[in-house]
TORSE-196564 format. One record per atom (N, C-alpha, C): residue in one letter; x, y, z. Coordinates in steps of 0.02 Angstrom, whole numbers, plus 50000, padded with zeros to 5 digits. Layout:
N
aXYZ
...
END
This chain:
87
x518415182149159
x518545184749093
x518165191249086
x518555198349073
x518235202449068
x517805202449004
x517255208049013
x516685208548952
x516695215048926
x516285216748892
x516165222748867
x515815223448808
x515685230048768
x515325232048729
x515595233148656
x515375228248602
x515815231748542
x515665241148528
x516025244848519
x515925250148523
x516035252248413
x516415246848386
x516385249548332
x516995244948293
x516815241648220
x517455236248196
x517295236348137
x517765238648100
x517765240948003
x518305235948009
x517965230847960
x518385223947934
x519075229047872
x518615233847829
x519005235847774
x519885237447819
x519655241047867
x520345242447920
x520865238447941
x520185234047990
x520595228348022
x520695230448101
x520295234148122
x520315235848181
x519625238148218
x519535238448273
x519025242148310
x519135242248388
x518425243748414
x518645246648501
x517935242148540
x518105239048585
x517855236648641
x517975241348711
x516995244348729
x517195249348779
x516795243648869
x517225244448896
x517405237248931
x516945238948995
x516555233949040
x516015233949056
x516195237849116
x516915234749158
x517305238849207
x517555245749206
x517175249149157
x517745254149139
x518445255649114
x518675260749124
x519245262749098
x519235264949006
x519875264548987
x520025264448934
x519545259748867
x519405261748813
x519455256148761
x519825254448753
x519585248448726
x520295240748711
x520125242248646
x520705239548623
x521085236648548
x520665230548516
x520495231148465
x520145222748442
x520525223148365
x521095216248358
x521145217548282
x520785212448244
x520795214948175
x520495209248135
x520695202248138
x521315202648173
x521665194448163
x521265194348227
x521185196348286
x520895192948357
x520415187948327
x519925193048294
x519085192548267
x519375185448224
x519655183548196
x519835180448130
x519925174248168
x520455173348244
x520715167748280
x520245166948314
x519505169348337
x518885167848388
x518625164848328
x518395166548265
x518135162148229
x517385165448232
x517395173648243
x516625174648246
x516645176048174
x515955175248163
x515715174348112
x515525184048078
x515255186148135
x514785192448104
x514945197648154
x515125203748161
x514965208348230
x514725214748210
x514475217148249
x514105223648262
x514115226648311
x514125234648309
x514145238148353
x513505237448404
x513775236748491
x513255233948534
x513275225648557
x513745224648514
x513805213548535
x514135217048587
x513865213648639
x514335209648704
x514745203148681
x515265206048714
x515965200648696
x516175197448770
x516735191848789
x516965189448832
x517735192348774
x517975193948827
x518665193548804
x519415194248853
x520075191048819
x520535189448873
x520775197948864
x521335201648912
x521455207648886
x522185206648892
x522455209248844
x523445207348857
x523635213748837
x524085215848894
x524465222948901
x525075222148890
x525365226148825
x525865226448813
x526315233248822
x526575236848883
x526645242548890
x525935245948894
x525895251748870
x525265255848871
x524655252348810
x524785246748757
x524245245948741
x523825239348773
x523345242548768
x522675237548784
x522315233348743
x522485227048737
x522205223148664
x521705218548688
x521255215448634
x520765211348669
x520935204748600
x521115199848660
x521185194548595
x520565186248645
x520355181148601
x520225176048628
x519415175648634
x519195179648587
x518335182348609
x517915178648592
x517205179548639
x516895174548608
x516155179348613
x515705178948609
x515265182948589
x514875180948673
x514455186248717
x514285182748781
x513375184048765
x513105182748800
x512285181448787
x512065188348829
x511575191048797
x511405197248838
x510765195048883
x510575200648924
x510265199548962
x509725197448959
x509425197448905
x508655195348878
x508825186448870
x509255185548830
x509435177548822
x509465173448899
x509925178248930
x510025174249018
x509355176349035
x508745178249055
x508255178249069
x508075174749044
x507645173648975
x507565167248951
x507705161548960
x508405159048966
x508565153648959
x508355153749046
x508525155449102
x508415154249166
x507625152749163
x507195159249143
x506455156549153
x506225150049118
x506575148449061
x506465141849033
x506505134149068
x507355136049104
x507605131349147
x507005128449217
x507055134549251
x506255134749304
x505765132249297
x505365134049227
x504765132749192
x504425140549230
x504735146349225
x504425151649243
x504165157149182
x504055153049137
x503965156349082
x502975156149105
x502915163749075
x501875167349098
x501915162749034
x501185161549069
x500575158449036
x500325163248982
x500045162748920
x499875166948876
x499025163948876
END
């Protein structure tokens, strides 16, 4: 499942852009995607999981789910280990 970066999503609109971790183009995000994932809140900078469906030349991102950044997967791994420093 590709990922990427919210790059920017005005609910008043109903649209925004996911700039995608692989490159290329920005994707499409509409308010209904956001509305059928059931996220709650977004901001520019969430890392997303999302499916991408090409319809001719557009690029849409529907099915998203919000993915854990790199500080959380560190965490949670050093937790798992018990490699969390001693204070």
């Amino acid at each position: 499942m590709p990922t990427g970066r919210l790059k920017f999503f005005d609910a008043g609109k109903g649209y925004g852009f996911i700039v995608p971790d692989a490159g290329g183009p920005d994707i499409y995000l509409s308010a209904r995607a956001v509305e059928q994932s059931k996220l709650p809140t977004l901001k520019s900078g969430d890392r997303l999981h999302f499916e991408l469906r090409v319809t001719g030349p557009k690029r849409t991102a529907v099915s998203l789910t919000k993915a854990a950044s790199l500080e959380e997967v560190v965490a949670d791994f050093e937790e798992e280990w018990g490699l969390k420093p001693s204070e």
